[in-house]
Backbone as CSV, one residue per row, in Angstrom:
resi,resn,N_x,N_y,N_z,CA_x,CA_y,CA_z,C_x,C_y,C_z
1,UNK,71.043,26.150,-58.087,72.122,26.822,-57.368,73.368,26.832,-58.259
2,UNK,73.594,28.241,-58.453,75.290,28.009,-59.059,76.552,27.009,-58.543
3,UNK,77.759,26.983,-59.519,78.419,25.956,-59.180,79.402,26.619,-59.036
4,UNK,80.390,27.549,-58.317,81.364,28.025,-58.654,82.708,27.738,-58.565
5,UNK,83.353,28.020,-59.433,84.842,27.039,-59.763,86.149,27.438,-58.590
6,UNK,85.705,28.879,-57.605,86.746,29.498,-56.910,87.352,28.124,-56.283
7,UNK,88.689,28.227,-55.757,89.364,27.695,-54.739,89.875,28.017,-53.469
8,UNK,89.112,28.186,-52.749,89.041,28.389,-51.275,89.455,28.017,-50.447
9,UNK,90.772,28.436,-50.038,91.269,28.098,-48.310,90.484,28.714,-47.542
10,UNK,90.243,27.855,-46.421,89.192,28.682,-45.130,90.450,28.497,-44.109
11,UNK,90.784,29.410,-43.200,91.475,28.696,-41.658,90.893,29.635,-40.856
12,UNK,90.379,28.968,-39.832,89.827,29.313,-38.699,89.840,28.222,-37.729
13,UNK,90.243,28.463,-36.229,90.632,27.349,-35.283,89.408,27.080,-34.723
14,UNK,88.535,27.679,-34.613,87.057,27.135,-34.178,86.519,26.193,-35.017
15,UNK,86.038,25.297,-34.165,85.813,24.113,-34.788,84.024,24.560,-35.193
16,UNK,83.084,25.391,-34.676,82.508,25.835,-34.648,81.939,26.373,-35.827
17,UNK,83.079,27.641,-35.797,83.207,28.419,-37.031,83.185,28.155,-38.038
18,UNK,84.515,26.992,-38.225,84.761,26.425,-39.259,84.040,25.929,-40.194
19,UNK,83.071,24.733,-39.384,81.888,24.126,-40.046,80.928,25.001,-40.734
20,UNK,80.710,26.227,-39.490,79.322,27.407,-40.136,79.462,27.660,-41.427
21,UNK,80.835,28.241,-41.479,81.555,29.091,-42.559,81.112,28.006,-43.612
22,UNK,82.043,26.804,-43.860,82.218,25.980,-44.724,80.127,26.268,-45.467
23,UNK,79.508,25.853,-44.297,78.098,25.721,-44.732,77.815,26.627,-45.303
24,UNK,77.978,28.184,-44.980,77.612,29.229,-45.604,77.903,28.918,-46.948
25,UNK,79.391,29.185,-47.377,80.250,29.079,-48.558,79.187,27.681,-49.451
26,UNK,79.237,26.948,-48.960,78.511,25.657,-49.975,77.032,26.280,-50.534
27,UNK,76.282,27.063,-49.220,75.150,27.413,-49.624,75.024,28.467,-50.909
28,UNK,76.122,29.050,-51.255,76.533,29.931,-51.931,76.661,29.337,-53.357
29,UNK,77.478,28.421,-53.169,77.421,27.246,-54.633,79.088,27.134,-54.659
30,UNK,79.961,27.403,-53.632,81.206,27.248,-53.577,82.017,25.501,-53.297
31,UNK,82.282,24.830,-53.941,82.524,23.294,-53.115,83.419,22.988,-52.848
32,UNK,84.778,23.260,-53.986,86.334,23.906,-53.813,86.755,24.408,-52.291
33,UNK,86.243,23.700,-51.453,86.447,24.114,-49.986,88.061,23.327,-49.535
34,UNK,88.920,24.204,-48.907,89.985,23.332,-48.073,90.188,24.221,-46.854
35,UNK,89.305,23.631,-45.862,89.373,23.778,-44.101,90.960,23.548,-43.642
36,UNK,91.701,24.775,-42.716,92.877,24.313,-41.656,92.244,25.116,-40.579
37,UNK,92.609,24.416,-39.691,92.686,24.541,-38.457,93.356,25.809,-37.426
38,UNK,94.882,26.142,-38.487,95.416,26.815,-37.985,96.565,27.209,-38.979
39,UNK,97.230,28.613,-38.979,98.523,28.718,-40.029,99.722,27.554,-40.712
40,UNK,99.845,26.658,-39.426,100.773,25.257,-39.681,100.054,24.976,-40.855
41,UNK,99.154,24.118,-40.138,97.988,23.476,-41.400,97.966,24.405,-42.564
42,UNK,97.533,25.140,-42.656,97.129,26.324,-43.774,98.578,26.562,-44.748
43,UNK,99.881,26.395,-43.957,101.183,26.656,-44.948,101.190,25.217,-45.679
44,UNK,101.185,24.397,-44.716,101.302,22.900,-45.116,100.235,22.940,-46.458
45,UNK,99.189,23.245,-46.442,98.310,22.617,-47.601,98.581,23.195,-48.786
46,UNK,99.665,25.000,-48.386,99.261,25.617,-49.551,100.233,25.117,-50.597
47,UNK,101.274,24.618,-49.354,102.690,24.220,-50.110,102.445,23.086,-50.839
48,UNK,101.235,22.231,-50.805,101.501,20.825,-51.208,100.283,21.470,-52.300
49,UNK,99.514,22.258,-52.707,98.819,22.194,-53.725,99.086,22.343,-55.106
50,UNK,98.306,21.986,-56.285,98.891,21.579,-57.368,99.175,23.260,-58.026
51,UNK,97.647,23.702,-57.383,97.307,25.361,-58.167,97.210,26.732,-56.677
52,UNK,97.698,27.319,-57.268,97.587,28.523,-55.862,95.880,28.632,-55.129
53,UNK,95.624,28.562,-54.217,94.261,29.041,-54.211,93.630,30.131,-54.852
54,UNK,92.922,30.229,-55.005,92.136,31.903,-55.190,91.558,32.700,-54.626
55,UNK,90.965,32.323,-53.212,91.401,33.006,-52.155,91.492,32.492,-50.767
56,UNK,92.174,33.353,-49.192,91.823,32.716,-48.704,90.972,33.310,-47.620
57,UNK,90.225,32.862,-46.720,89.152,33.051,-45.860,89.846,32.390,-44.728
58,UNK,90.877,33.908,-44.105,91.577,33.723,-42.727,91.322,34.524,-41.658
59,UNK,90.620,33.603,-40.420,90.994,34.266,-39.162,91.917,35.118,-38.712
60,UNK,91.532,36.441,-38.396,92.670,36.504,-37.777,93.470,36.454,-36.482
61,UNK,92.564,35.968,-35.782,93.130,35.556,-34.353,93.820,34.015,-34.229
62,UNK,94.339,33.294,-34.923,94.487,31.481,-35.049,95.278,31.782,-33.695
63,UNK,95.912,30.249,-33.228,96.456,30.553,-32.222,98.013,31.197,-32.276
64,UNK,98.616,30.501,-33.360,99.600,30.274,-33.754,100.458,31.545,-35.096
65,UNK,99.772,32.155,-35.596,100.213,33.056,-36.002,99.309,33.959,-36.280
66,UNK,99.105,35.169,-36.233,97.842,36.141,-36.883,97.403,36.275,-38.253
67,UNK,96.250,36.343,-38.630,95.663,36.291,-40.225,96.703,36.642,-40.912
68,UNK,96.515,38.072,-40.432,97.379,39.506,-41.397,99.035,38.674,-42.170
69,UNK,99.819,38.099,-40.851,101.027,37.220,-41.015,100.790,36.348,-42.175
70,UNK,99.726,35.710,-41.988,99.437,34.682,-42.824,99.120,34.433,-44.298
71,UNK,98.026,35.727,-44.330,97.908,36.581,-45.501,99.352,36.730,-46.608
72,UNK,100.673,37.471,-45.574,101.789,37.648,-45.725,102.770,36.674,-46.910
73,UNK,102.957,36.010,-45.765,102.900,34.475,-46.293,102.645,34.389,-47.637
74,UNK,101.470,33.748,-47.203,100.388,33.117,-48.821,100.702,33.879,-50.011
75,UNK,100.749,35.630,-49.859,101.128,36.246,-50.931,102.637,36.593,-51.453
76,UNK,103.747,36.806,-50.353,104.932,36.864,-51.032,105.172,34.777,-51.581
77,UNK,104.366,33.737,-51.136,104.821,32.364,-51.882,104.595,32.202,-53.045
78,UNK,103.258,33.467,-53.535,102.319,32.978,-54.481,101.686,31.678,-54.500
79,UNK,101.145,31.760,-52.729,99.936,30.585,-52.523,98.328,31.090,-52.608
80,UNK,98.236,32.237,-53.358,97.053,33.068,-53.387,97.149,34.266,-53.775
81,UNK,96.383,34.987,-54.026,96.401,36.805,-54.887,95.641,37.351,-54.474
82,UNK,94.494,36.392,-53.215,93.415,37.443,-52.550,92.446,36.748,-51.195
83,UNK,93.026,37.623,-50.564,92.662,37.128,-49.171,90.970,37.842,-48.382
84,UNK,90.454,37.379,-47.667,89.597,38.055,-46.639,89.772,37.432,-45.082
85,UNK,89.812,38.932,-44.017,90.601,38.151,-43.584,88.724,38.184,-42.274
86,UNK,88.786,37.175,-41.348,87.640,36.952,-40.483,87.517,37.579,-38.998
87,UNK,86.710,38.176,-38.473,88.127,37.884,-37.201,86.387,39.008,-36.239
88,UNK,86.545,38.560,-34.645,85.559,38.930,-34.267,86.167,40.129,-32.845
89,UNK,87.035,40.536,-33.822,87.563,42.294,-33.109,86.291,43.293,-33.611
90,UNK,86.753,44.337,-32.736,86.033,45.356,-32.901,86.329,46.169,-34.336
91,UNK,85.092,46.799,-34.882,85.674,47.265,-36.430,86.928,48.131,-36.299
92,UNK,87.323,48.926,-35.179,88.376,49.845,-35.030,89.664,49.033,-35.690
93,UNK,89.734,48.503,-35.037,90.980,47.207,-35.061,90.866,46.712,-36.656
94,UNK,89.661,46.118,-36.605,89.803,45.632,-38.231,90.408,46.585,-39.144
95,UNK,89.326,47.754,-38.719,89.741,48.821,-40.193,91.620,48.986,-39.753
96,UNK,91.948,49.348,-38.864,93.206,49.664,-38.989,93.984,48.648,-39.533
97,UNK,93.762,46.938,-39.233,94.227,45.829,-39.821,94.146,46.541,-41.155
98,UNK,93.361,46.320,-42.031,93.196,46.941,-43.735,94.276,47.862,-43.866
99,UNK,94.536,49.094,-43.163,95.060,49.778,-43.321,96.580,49.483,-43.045
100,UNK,97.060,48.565,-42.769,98.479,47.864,-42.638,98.477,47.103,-43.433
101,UNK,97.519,46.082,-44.071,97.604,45.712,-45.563,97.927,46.044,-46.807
102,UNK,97.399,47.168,-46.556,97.331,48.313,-48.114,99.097,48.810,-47.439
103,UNK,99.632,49.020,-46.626,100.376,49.601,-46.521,101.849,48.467,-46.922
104,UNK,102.042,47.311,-46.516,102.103,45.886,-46.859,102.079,45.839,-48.250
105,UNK,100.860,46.027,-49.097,100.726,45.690,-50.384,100.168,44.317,-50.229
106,UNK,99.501,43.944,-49.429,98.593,42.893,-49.580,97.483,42.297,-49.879
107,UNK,97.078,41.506,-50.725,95.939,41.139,-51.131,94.816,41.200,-50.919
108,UNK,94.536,42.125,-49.989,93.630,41.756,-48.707,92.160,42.550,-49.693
109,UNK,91.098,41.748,-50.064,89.592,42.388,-50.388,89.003,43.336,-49.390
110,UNK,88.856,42.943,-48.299,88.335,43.576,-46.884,87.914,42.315,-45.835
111,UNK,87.510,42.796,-44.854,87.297,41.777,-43.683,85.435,41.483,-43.440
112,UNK,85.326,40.552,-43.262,84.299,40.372,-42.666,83.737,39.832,-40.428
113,UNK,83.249,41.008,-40.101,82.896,40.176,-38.565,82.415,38.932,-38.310
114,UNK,82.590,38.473,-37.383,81.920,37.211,-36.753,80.872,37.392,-35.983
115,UNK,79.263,36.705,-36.257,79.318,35.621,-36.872,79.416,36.755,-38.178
116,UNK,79.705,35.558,-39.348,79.377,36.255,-40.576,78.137,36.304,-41.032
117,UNK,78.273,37.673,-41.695,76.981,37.741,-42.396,77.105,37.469,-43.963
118,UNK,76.055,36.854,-44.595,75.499,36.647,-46.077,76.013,37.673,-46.699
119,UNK,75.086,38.555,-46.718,75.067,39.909,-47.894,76.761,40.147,-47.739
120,UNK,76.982,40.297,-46.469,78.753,40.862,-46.845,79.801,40.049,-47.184
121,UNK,79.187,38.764,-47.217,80.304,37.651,-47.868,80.128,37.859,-49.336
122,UNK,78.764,37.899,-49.607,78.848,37.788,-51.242,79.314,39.510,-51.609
123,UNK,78.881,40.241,-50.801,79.420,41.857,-51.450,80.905,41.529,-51.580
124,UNK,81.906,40.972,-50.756,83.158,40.687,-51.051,83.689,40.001,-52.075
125,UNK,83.053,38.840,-52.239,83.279,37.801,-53.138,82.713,38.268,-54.690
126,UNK,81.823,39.359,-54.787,81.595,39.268,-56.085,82.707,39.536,-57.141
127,UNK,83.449,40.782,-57.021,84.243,40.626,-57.914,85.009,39.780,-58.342
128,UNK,85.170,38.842,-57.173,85.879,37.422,-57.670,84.985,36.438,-58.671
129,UNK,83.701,36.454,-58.410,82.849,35.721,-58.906,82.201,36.425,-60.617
130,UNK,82.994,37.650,-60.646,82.368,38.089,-62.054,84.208,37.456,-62.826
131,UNK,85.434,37.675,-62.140,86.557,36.883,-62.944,86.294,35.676,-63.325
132,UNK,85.570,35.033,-62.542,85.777,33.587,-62.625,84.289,33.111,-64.185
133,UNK,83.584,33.608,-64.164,82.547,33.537,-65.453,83.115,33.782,-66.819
């Protein structure tokens, strides 16, 4: 199994989720994992890290602030350069989310539904995974 060097914020408030996700991502060869709970958590960690993440893997429903916000965030701090955001809306909603990103100028790769699927995590992640080689 590959080893890959990315650095990964995950936030998602399901405790559920959280774990799945994390499992997926490891099964992948990702280990660079840092789980929040929620945007608090998620500002808090990004602020205290040594290196920006590389990307992050955000809900966008948390309780406490929405992905998209968060996304926001992370990229005008330079706590990240590339986001995906999670979220178990209908694609209408998503796609229009994207489309306020790009409009934003935000980092955003594209979204993936809940549960997640394989093939479309790694279709997202590859171009990250051909920088990082």
């Amino acid at each position: 199994m590959p080893n890959y060097p990315l650095r990964i914020l995950l936030v998602e408030d399901h405790p559920f989720q959280l774990l799945a996700t994390q499992c997926l991502l490891r099964s992948f060869g990702f280990a660079r994992l840092t789980p929040a709970e929620n945007a608090e958590q998620a500002i808090c960690l990004m602020s205290r890290a040594e290196e920006p993440f590389d990307i992050i893997l955000c809900d966008q429903c948390l309780p406490d602030l929405p992905g998209l916000e968060l996304i926001d965030i992370a990229s005008r701090r330079r706590f990240t350069t590339t986001a995906i955001l999670l979220s178990g809306l209908p694609v209408a909603e998503l796609a229009s989310l994207i489309s306020q990103a790009a409009d934003r100028g935000l980092p955003l790769l594209g979204y993936l539904s809940k549960p997640l699927n394989k093939n479309e995590l790694a279709h997202l992640l590859c171009p990250l995974l051909k920088l990082q080689m």
